[in-house]
C-alpha angles and dihedrals in degrees: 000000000000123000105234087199111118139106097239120085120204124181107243117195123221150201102220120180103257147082095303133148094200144001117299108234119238138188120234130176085225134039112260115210111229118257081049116133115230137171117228138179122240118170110326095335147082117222133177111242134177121243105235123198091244131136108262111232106266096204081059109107102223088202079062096044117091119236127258102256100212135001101213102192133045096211127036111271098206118056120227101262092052085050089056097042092047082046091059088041097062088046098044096047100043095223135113118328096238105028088100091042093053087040092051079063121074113237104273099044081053086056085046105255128159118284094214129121116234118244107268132170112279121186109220124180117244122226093272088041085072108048105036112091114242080230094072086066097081103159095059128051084182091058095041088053097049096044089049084049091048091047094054092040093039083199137020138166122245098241090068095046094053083047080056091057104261127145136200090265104068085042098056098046092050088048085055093045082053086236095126142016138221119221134177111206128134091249118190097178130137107257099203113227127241115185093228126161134236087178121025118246126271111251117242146232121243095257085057089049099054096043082043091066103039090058099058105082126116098237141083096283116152117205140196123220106190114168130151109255114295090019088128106260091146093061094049090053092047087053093041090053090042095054080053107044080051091055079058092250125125132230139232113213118184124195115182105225124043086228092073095046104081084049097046087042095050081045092052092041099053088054103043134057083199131096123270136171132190123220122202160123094280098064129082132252083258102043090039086048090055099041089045087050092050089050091053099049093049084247085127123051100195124043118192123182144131133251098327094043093085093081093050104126106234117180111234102359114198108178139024117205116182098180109192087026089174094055116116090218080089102064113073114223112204131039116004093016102200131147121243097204094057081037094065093039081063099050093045088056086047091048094035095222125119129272126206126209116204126201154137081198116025123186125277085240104048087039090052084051092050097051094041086055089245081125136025099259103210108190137208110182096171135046116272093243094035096259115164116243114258110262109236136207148183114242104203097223086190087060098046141069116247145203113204085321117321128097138247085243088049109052089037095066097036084060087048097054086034085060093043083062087249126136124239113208107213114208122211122155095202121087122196129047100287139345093232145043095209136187104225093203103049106013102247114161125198107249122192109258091228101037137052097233131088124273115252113219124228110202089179078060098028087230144112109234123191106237086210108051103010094248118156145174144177113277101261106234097210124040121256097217100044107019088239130149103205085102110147139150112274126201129023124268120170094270087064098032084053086059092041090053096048092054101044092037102043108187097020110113106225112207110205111211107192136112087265093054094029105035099137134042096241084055084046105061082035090067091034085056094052089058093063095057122105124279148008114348144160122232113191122175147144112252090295078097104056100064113103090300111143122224109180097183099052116109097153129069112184114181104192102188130013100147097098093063096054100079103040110141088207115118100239097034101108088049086048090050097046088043094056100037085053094041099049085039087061094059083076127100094357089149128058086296126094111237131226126194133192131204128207123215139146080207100054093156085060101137084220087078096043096082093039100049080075111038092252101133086154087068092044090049094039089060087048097050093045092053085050091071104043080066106033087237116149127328083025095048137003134238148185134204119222104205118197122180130171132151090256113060101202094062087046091052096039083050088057097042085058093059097040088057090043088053102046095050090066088070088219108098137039106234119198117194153309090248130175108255118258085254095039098195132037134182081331112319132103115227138210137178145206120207121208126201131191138171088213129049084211092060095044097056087043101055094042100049107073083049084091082063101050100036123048104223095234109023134138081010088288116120129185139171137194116235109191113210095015110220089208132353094230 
């Protein structure tokens, strides 16, 4: 930590947590590089803030101007091009100043914790290590390998080389032959990447082939990778990233759920020799504080992470993979509302490196810039081993015979592939018992108390739990309104249709994928491993399941109902719907089989199916994008949503009508509203919303950011925000 103890003062700026529009300029007796950590005070507190490469406000008198209280590293921990991205960010997204920069810092360096590695085991070669030839060790294959590993890596943790497959054993044999050392020391050193193999490449189709080559440039260059499901995105990403890591430059690799992040790292670490480390929601302050360490000081090569990885400061970064570009899980939805995906399209132009899109159903967005060249469009039109594409259908459920549900076809044929020693893969997309305690006399359904939304019940919990706020309460016995006790649980979630299957299906074992039965990481890879046991099986999930997971064994999709999802008012509801139908319907006949999957409707005729029924997502997303720009709707325009709550709807609503009159007046943008949310009320507070609308990016930004100076933020118990590029309009 730096002494503050000098004669000379010089004006530091800083980003400090608050409603702040820029950094707060501070005095130090020492210049502080920017990306350094500091604590400052502001009021009566101490916060920890982080020092930004911005002009110090020259009317500011600096003998008026408070000194910074502590400098906490001794060297920045954001690199210049992360300080820049987080610096678009803030302006981009019209929210706090710092909130980019902060989020750019694991927890604990936010709360002002040591950015030190602890001490750990490294394996380093002695003298001799270096120069004998693996060779010479010819009574163990498991010795040669790991020499040859530790020639090409010079030093690597323990940790790693456990990760490779190495025991103690062939450690400990080496150690005695004085080939290698162990040595216990806190390194943060760059380890240099290689791009070396511990499995040889797949060898790839001539469409792979193709995208393959036109990925590898050293230049900005965004792609899309656009291939039906099992077209073999994953290996072209695998031989992008290895023509990288052998230039001796590292990778970013984003995935949008933790749950696909244990599948997509044993993937990567059964490919690569190099370091990786994986950064997400499922580790802890401490584990998320070392592997964000090791990504800052080049000991990793690859990085893979979800939404927040993207900051993640990565010395000489090579290449940028966003695979299911399209998916929702990278946009955040609360605080600083930014999108990953366009996130990591900014940092790859300020990095100039390319940046590759993956996706079976890419974004309307991200597929409009493809086709207007905006993009390089790669293409995969087959699946990578040949395998035909599953046929699909529409089962009439006004037209069958059901059980709980589920219809006399459907069942039928889930008992067919069941006897052939295949696995079905169910598909409900709603987790709990039931979505409703219901009076069965008089109607009366429970609501959650803060929201305006239905209880689910949990039968596992004996509770009704409110999906939006998290509210719940113990199932009342007796109805309120009649007095009744026919009170029961109405509809199927995948809690009851657990219990359905296992009663019509004995024997079957039945793996429930949902945030209830697969609520950890650790429950997570337990489920995923009992898919790969032997025999017949039933997976049933929520749409967890339908993001890039392979199920070889799958030969049957049952959707069992879709309907919900076909009247949403929301914008992007129809390309939400097409993504996931053709997403869920991919995770059939992966494996030597072909797959079948069955849809359940009471609207077959729905245009929506018509495209999919045949794998043409570039029809389905064509109509949508044509009906876009009739309305200069995104990617044709660009809007914004103002969001106002407060416990007393008339002042949310007056707020709203202000600003809609401010706006308007500027004659640059179209406002709709103020409008009630599509869930008006949530834990307690009414919601409205304004929607703004501009044929430019440049106008809309104009014409929203001097709202922060009209309008204080909380005031009068009323709140609002501004989410640019709204990902839904709920």
């Amino acid at each position: 930590m730096t002494s503050l103890f000098n004669d000379t003062v010089h004006r530091i700026q800083v980003a400090v947590p608050g409603p702040f529009s820029g950094p707060l300029s501070y005095i130090c007796h020492s210049p502080v590089p920017a990306g350094t950590r500091v604590r400052v005070p502001l009021g009566s507190r101490t916060l920890v803030g982080l020092v930004v490469d911005e002009p110090a406000d020259a009317d500011l008198n600096s003998e008026k101007l408070k000194p910074i209280a502590q400098v906490l590293d001794d060297h920045p921990q954001l690199s210049s091009d992360i300080l820049s991205l987080a610096n678009w960010m803030s302006r981009y997204y019209l929210h706090e100043y710092s909130s980019s920069f902060l989020l750019a810092l694991p927890g604990l360096l936010r709360k002002g914790d040591m950015a030190q590695l602890p001490a750990e085991t490294w394996i380093q070669l002695t003298v001799q290590g270096e120069a004998v030839d693996p060779l010479q060790l010819k009574r163990s294959i498991k010795q040669q390998q790991l020499m040859t590993q530790l020639q090409i890596l010079k030093t690597a943790s323990l940790t790693h080389i456990k990760q490779l497959g190495y025991g103690s054993a062939e450690l400990a044999a080496l150690e005695k032959k004085q080939l290698i050392k162990r040595r216990d020391q806190r390194n943060e050193q760059s380890l240099t990447p290689s791009g070396e193999l511990v499995e040889p490449a797949l060898t790839l189709n001539d469409e792979q082939r193709i995208a393959l080559q036109q990925v590898s440039q050293n230049q900005f260059a965004p792609f899309l990778l656009e291939g039906v499901t099992g077209s073999g995105k994953t290996e072209i990403y695998l031989q992008a990233i290895e023509h990288c890591l052998r230039k001796g430059q590292r990778a970013l690799v984003l995935v949008p759920e933790i749950g696909l992040t244990p599948q997509t790292l044993a993937r990567f670490q059964r490919r690569f020799k190099d370091e990786l480390v994986a950064l997400h929601s499922g580790l802890s302050d401490k584990q998320r504080l070392q592997a964000w360490l090791r990504a800052r000081l080049g000991q990793a090569a690859i990085v893979i992470g979800t939404r927040s990885a993207v900051l993640t400061p990565i010395p000489n970064l090579g290449l940028i993979v966003v695979d299911e570009e399209h998916d929702l899980s990278y946009k955040q939805q609360d605080t600083l509302r930014y999108q990953a995906r366009d996130v990591a399209l900014k940092r790859a132009q300020l990095n100039n490196i390319p940046i590759l899109l993956g996706s079976a159903t890419p974004s309307l967005e991200t597929l409009h810039n493809a086709i207007s060249g905006r993009f390089g469009h790669l293409q995969l039109k087959a699946r990578a081993a040949g395998q035909e594409m599953p046929t699909v259908e529409t089962i009439d459920m006004r037209k069958q015979r059901h059980r709980h549900g589920l219809s006399e076809r459907l069942l039928l044929r889930i008992k067919q592939h069941l006897d052939d020693n295949n696995q079905v893969l169910v598909f409900l997309n709603r987790r709990g018992y039931a979505p409703s305690w219901y009076c069965d006399d008089c109607g009366w359904i429970a609501d959650c108390v803060f929201c305006d939304a239905h209880l689910t019940h949990h039968r596992q919990q004996f509770a009704n739990i409110c999906h939006h706020c998290g509210h719940r309460e113990v199932p009342v016995r007796q109805c309120p309104n009649c007095q009744s006790q026919r009170i029961a649980a109405m509809g199927t979630g995948t809690e009851r249709a657990e219990e359905m299957l296992v009663d019509l299906f004995p024997g079957i074992p039945v793996i429930r994928f949902d945030r209830d039965a697969a609520s950890t990481r650790l429950k997570f890879e337990k489920q995923l491993q009992k898919t790969e046991d032997q025999g017949a099986a039933l997976i049933l999930g929520t749409q967890m399941l339908a993001k890039g997971h392979h199920f070889e064994r799958v030969t049957l999709v049952c959707i069992w109902d879709i309907d919900v999802g076909l009247f949403s008012a929301d914008l992007r509801a129809r390309e939400r719907m097409g993504q996931l139908l053709t997403q869920v319907a991919g995770r059939s006949g992966r494996g030597e089989l072909r797959g079948e999957v069955l849809i359940q409707t009471h609207y077959p005729e729905n245009p929506l199916f018509t495209p999919l029924l045949r794998h043409d997502y570039r029809s389905f997303a064509a109509d949508l994008l044509q009906e876009r720009k009739k309305t200069g709707l995104p990617p044709f325009g660009f809007i914004a949503v103002i969001r106002c709550d407060s416990a007393f709807a008339e002042r949310a609503e007056q707020l709203l009508q202000e600003m809609a009159s401010y706006l308007m007046q500027t004659g640059k943008v179209r406002v709709l509203g103020p409008l009630p949310a599509l869930l008006s009320r949530r834990a307690g507070k009414h919601r409205f919303m304004l929607i703004v609308q501009a044929s430019k990016r440049s106008l809309l930004h104009e014409t929203l950011t001097p709202l922060h100076q009209h309008y204080p933020r909380d005031a009068k118990q009323v709140s609002w925000h501004i989410d640019i590029d709204p990902a839904d309009l709920a």
